[in-house]
N, C-alpha and C positions, 0 to 999 in steps of 0.2 A: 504493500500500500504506500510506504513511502518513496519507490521509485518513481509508481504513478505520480504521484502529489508533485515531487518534483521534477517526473516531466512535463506536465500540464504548464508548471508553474515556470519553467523556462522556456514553452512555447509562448507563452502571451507576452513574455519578458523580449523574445525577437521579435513580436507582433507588434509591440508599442513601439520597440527602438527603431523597425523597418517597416512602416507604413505600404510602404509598395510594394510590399509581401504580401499585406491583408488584400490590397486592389487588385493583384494577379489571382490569387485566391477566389474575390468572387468572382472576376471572368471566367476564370476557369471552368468556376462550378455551373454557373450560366450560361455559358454559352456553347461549351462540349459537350458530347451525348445528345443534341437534340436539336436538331432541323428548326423545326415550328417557335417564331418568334423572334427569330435570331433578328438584333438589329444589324441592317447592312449600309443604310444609307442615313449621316449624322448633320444630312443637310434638310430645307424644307424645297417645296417642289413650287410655288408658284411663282411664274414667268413673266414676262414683260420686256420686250424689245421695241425698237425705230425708231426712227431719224431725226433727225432735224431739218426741216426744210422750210426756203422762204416763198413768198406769195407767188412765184417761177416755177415751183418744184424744184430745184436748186440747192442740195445740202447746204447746211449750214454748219461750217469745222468747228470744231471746240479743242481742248486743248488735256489731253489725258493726265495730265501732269499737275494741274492744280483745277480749282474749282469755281473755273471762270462762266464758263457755262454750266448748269447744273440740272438736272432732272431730280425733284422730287419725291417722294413716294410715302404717305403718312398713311398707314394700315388704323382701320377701325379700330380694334383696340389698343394702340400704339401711343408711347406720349411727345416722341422725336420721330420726324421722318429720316428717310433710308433717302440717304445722298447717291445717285449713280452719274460720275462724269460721262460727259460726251467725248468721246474720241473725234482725233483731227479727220476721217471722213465722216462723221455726223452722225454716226452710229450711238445708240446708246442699250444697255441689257446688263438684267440683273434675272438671274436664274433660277438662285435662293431664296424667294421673299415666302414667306409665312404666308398660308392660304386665306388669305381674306379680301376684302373689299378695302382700298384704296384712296386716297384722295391725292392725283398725280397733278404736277402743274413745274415748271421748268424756269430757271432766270439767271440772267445774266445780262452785257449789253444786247439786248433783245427789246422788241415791244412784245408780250407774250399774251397768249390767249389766256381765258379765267380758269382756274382748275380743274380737274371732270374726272368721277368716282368710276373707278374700273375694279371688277371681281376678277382678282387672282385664284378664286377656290375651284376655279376647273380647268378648261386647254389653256395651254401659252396663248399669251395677248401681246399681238403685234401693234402698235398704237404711235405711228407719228404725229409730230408736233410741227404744228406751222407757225413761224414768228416773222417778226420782220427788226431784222439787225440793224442795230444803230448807225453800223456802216454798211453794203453791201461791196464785197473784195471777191471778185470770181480769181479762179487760180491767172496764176500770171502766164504768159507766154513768152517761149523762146525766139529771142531773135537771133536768126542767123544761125552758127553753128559754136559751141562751144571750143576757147582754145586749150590748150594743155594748161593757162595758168587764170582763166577768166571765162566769162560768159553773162551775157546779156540779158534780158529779159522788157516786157513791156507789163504795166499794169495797168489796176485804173479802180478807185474805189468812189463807190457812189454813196451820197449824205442821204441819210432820210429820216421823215419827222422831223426836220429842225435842227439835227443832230449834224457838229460840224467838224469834219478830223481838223485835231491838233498837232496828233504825232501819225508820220506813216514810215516804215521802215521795208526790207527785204531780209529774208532768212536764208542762207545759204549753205549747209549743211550734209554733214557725213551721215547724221542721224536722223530719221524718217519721223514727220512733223515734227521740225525744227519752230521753238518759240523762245520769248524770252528769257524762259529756264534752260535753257540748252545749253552746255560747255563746252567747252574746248580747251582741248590736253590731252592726252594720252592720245589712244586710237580717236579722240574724236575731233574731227577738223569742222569749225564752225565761222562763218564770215558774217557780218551783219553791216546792211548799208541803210541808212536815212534818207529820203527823199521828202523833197518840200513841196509837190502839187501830187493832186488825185488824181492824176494821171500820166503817162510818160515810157519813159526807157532809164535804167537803170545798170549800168556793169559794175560788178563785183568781180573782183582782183585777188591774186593772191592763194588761188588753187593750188590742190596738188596735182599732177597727171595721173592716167590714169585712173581714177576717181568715179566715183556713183557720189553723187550729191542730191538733196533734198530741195526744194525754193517754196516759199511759200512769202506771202505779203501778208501784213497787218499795218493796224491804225487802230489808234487812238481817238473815241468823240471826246471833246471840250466837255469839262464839269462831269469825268468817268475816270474812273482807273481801273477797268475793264480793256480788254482789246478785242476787237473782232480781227477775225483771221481767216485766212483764203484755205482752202485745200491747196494741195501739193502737186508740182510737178516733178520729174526725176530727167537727169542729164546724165551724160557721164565724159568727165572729159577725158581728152583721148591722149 
């Protein structure tokens, strides 16, 4: 009797000192020997994806990397909504969200529609959003042909609602939508050029050869510190 006593008594003495003894323990016990119940999936299942586009059909980019454009998502019994970025093609999806009814609505430098309750508690819901950007910046174009150390481009951003660019720049880039958080060092080669009217041609200098690069245009509206931004082009120079 006193070996039992004290083997009892030095198993719970490793049970308290090793905690993830006892958690391997119940999975164990739980989860081996028997099929029926087994948890497999430690995610929830309602869905919700699409775009961004303006009053054209026209993506509208966002910027993956911080939370300049934003899609919303505040579940019925919920007390903060579910933040999903919009990615630089105007993409947006969230996979995970807890099965419920919704109140979805998007913002950023945008004019944006009023919010609108969608039920996640059955199929995935594809649901674009139509706004109209403070600036309108279609992707830029190539002009001519790119050299081994430069390459040119044309843009052109349009004001709307009253809204008037302050700042407009060019992204030129190793790394695929390139924005003002973008670095340069290491492997990644980053150029950035300013320009002063909404519209025009612009070269940017200073390439490597060689090279896949990224371009993309943004601007700044007066009284924001927001930027709206173009989708992307790709060059490569040679």
């Amino acid at each position: 009797m006193k070996k039992v006593t004290t083997y009892i008594m030095n198993t719970v003495r490793t049970v308290l000192r090793y905690p993830a003894i006892l958690l391997i323990t119940i999975i164990m016990a739980s989860g081996f020997g028997c099929d029926d119940g087994r948890i497999t999936d430690w995610g929830h299942d309602g869905q919700i994806q699409g775009q961004i586009l303006d009053p054209s059909g026209n993506i509208v980019s966002g910027d993956i990397t911080n939370t300049t454009l934003t899609v919303f998502a505040l579940g019925e019994l919920d007390d903060l909504p579910m933040q999903i970025r919009v990615k630089g093609d105007g993409t947006y999806a969230n996979t995970h969200l807890y099965p419920q009814s919704y109140e979805v609505w998007i913002e950023g430098p945008v004019d944006a529609p009023d919010p609108v309750t969608i039920d996640l508690s059955g199929d995935p819901v594809v649901h674009n959003i139509t706004v109209t950007p403070f600036l309108t910046i279609p992707p830029p174009a190539l002009v001519g042909s790119p050299s081994t150390n430069e390459v040119t481009v044309s843009y052109q951003i349009t004001e709307n609602n009253g809204n008037v660019a302050e700042v407009r720049t060019v992204y030129v880039s190793t790394v695929s939508y390139p924005s003002s958080s973008t670095g340069s060092g290491g492997h990644f080669h980053t150029r950035q050029a300013n320009v002063d009217d909404n519209e025009g041609t612009v070269t940017v200098g200073d390439l490597e050869s060689d090279t896949r690069y990224f371009i993309r245009v943004a601007a700044r509206a007066a009284a924001t510190s927001e930027w709206n931004i173009s989708d992307q082009i790709v060059i490569e120079t040679p």
